[in-house]
C-alpha positions in Angstrom: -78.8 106.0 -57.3 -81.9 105.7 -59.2 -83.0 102.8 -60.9 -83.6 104.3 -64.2 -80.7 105.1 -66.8 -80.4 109.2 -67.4 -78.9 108.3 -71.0 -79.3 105.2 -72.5 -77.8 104.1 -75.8 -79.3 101.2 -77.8 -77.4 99.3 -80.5 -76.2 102.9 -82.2 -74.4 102.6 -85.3 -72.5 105.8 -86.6 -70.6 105.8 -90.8 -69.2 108.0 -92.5 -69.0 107.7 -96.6 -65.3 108.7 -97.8 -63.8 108.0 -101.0 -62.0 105.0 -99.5 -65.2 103.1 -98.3 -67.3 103.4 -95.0 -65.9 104.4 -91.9 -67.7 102.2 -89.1 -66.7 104.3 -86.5 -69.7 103.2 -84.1 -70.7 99.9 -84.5 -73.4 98.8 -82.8 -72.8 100.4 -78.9 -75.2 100.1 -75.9 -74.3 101.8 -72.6 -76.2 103.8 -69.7 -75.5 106.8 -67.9 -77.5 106.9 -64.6 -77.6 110.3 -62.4 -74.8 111.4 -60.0 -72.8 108.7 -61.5 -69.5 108.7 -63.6 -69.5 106.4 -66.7 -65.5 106.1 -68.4 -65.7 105.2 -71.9 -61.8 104.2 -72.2 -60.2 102.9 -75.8 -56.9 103.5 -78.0 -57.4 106.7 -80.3 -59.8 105.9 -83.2 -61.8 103.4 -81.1 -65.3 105.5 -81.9 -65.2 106.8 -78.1 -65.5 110.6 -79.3 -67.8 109.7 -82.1 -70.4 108.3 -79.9 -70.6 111.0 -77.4 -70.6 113.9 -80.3 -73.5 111.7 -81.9 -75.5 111.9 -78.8 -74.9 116.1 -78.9 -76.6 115.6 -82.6 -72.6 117.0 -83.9 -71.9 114.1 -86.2 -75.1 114.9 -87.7 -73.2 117.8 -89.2 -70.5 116.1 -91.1 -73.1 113.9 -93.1 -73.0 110.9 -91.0 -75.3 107.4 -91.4 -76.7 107.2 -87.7 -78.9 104.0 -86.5 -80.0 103.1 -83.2 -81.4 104.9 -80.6 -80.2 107.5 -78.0 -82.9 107.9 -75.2 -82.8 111.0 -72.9 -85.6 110.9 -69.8 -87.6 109.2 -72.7 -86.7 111.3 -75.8 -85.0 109.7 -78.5 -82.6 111.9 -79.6 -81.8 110.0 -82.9 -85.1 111.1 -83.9 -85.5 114.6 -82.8 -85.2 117.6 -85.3 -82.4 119.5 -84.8 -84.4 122.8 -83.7 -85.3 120.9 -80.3 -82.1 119.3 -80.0 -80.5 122.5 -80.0 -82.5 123.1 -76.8 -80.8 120.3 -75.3 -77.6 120.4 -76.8 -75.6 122.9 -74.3 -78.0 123.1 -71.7 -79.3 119.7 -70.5 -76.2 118.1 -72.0 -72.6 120.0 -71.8 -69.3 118.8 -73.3 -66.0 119.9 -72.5 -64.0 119.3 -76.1 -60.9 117.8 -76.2 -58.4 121.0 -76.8 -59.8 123.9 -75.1 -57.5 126.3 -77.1 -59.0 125.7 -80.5 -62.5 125.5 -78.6 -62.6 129.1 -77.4 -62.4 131.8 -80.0 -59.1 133.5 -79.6 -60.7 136.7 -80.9 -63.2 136.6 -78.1 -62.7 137.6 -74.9 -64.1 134.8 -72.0 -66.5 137.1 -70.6 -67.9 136.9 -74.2 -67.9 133.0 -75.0 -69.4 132.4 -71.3 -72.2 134.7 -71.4 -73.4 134.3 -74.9 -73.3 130.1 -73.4 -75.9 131.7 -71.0 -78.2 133.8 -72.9 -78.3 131.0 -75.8 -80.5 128.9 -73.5 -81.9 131.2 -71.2 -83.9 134.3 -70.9 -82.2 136.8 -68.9 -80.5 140.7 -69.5 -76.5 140.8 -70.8 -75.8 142.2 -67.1 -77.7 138.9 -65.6 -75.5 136.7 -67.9 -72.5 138.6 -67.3 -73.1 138.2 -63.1 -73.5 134.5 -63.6 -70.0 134.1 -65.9 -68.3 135.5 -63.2 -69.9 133.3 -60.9 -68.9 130.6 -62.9 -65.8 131.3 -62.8 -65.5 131.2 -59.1 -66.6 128.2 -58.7 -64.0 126.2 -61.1 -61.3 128.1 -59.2 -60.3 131.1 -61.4 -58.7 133.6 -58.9 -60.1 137.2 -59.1 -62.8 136.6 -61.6 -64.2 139.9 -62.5 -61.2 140.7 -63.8 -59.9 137.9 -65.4 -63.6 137.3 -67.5 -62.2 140.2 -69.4 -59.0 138.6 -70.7 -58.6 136.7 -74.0 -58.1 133.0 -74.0 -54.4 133.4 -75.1 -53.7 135.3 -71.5 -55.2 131.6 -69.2 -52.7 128.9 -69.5 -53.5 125.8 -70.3 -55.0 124.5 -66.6 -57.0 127.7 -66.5 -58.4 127.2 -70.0 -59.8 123.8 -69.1 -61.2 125.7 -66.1 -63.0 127.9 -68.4 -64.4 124.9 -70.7 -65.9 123.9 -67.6 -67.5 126.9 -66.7 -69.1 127.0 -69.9 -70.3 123.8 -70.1 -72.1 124.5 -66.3 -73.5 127.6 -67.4 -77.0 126.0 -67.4 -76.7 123.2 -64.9 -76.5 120.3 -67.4 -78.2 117.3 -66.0 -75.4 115.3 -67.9 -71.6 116.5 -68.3 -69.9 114.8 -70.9 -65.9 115.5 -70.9 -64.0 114.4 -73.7 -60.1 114.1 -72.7 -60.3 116.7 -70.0 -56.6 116.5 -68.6 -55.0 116.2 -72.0 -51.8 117.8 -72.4 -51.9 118.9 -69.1 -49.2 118.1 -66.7 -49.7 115.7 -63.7 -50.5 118.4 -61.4 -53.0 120.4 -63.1 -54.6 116.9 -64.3 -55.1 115.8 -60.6 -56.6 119.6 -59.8 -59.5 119.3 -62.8 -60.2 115.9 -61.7 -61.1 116.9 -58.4 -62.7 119.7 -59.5 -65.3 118.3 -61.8 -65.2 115.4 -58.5 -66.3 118.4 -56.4 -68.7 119.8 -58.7 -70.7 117.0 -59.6 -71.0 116.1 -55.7 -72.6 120.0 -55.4 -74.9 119.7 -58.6 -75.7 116.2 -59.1 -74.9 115.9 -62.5 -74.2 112.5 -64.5 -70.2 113.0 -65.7 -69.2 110.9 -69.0 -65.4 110.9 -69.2 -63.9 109.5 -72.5 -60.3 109.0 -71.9 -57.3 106.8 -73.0 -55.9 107.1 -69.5 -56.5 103.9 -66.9 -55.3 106.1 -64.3 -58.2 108.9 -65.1 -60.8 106.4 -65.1 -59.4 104.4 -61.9 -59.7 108.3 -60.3 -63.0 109.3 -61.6 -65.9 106.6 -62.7 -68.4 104.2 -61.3 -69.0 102.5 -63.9 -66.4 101.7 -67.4 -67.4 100.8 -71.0 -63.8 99.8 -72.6 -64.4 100.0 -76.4 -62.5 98.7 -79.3 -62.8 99.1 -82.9 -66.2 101.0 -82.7 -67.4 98.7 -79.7 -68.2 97.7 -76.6 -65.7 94.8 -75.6 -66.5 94.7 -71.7 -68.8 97.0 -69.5 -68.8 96.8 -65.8 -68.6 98.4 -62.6 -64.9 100.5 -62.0 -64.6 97.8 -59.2 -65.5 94.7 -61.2 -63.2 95.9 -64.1 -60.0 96.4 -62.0 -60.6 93.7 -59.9 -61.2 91.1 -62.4 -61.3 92.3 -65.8 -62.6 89.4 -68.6 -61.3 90.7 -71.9 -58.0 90.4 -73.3 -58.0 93.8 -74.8 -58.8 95.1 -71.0 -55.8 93.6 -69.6 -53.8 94.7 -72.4 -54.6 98.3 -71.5 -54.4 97.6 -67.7 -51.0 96.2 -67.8 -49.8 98.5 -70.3 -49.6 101.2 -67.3 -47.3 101.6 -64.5 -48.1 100.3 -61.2 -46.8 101.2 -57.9 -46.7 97.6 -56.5 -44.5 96.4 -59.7 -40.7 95.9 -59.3 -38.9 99.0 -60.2 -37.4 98.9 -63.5 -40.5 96.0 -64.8 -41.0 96.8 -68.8 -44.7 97.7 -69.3 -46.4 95.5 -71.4 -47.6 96.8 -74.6 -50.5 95.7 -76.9 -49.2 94.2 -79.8 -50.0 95.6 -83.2 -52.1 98.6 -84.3 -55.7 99.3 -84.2 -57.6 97.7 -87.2 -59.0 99.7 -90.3 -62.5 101.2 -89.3 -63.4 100.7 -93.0 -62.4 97.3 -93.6 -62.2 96.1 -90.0 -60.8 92.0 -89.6 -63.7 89.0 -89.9 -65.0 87.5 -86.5 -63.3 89.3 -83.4 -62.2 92.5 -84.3 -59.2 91.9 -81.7 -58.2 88.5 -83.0 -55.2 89.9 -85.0 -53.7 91.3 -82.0 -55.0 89.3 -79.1 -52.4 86.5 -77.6 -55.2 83.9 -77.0 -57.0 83.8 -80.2 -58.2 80.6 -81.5 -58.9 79.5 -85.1 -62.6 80.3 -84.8 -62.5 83.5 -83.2 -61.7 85.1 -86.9 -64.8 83.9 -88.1 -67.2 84.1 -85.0 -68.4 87.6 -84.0 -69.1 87.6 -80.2 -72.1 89.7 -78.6 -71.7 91.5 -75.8 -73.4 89.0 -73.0 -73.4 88.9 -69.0 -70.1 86.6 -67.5 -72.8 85.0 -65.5 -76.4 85.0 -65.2 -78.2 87.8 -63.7 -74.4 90.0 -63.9 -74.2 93.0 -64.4 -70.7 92.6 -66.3 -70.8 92.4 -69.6 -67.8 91.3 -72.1 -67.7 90.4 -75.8 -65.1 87.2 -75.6 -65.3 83.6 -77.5 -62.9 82.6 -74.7 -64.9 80.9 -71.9 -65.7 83.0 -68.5 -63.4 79.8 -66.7 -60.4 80.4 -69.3 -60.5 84.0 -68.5 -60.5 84.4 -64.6 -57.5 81.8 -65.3 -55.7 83.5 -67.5 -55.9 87.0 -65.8 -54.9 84.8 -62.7 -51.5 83.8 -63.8 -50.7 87.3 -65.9 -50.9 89.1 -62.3 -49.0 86.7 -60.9 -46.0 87.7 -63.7 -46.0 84.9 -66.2 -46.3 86.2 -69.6 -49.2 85.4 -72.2 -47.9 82.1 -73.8 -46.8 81.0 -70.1 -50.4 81.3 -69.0 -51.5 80.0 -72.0 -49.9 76.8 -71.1 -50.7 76.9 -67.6 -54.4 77.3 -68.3 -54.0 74.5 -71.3 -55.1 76.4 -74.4 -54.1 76.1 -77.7 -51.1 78.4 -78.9 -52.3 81.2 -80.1 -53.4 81.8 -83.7 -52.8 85.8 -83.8 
């Protein structure tokens, strides 16, 4: 792996003005994406996930957003660039699958259309050229007898094959960084574990960096390196995959761990949910934004914001917690051992919580 980040994202801030006040929907997020690596940015709906990767495309730019910070690619910031040269990038350095790949092809269109018009946007090369290399595409995300399906209309693919076809299109000039937003949403188990290993497969053949924004544990437990788990518009922890499933330090991270099933559970276990809602981006709670909902809050955590810092010296896990690194490897001790929060709460000797 190289030393140097492929995409790195500096303290970016992303609002949007409605009539009901300010929507901070990214709040100050830093994260890196290094090449042939997988970064999962994981959160509940609404936690700024999509934002932040449609504000690194220059999208959000488009609905009249308030964007701070800075967004380097191989040393371009592109915060700052106009949007004539980030069109250059946008689609061609930097792909993104979109969340529902029916509403992102034009039914109207047929695929042979939508992929080669992805291809002659960015490069130079004849409508038969283009045409050759959508058909290629095709073949290589699995789409059986492609010369004659690229002349079918998005309405004929079902729903796996669509997906296949967002793909495609997003590879249509070797991206250096794929960014997939929900790629196996709404798609049943099987065809979820099929585009999973094929964008596994493909980014082993091409090398890309892969960004995968998902509300699914068990996607990210399948597909990254490395996890950013965001809440409320940030960054709450940020680790390796391995350090975050094998000793995850914020409460909001176990909430969403043992809020899925688990083969080593006993049959019948309840899953555990996360109390409560996700808070108002606009007027979002005082101190820790997960106070309200977090089992182990204590009186000054609503009136103390905590940074994002390293568990240890010199680590390379990172988690934004007023509860000491001690407190936390306890606690996560005795909740995977089965006692409930206020039972490890009084095993580890805290105060009851104030949420």
């Amino acid at each position: 792996m190289s030393d140097e980040p492929l995409l790195r994202v500096e303290d970016l801030k992303v609002e949007f003005a409605t009539e009901d006040g300010v929507v901070h929907a990214v709040d100050g997020v830093t994260y890196q994406v290094f090449p042939g690596r997988t970064l999962g940015i994981v959160g509940e709906s609404g936690s700024g996930k999509t934002v932040a990767s449609l504000t690194t495309l220059g999208l959000t730019r488009l609905q009249g957003a308030r964007i701070s910070g800075r967004i380097l690619f191989e040393g371009r910031d592109l915060v700052a660039l106009p949007d004539s040269e980030l069109r250059t990038i946008r689609g061609n350095e930097i792909a993104m699958i979109f969340q529902d790949p029916l509403s992102s092809l034009h039914p109207l269109y047929k695929i042979g259309r939508q992929l080669t018009e992805a291809v002659l946007a960015h490069r130079d090369v004849s409508k038969a050229k283009a045409r050759e290399r959508a058909i290629e595409l095709l073949g290589w995300v699995g789409i059986p007898d492609p010369g004659r399906r690229i002349d079918d209309y998005p309405h004929e693919f079902s729903g796996g094959m669509r997906q296949r076809v967002m793909i495609a299109m997003a590879l249509a000039n070797d991206p250096k960084i794929l960014i997939a937003d929900e790629p196996t949403t709404a798609l049943d188990v099987t065809v979820q574990a099929q585009i999973l290993a094929l964008m596994e497969r493909l980014q082993e053949e091409f090398g890309m960096a892969i960004v995968i924004i998902t509300h699914d544990m068990g996607v990210v437990a399948e597909m990254a390196d490395d996890i950013a788990v965001m809440y409320a518009g940030r960054i709450v922890e940020t680790a390796s995959a391995d350090m975050v499933f094998s000793g995850p330090e914020h409460p909001y991270t176990w909430g969403l761990l043992r809020s899925i099933p688990a083969l080593d559970r006993p049959r019948g276990e309840d899953l555990v949910p996360i109390p409560g809602t996700p808070p108002s981006l606009i007027r979002p709670p005082s101190g820790c934004h997960f106070h309200p909902r977090c089992a182990y809050a204590q009186p000054d955590h609503a009136r103390i914001d905590p940074s994002l810092d390293p568990v240890a010296p010199g680590s390379s896990h990172y988690v934004a917690c007023l509860l000491s690194s001690e407190d936390r490897r306890r606690l996560w001790a005795e909740l995977q051992a089965g006692r409930q929060p206020q039972q490890a709460i009084a095993e580890v000797g805290l105060p009851e919580a104030t949420a």
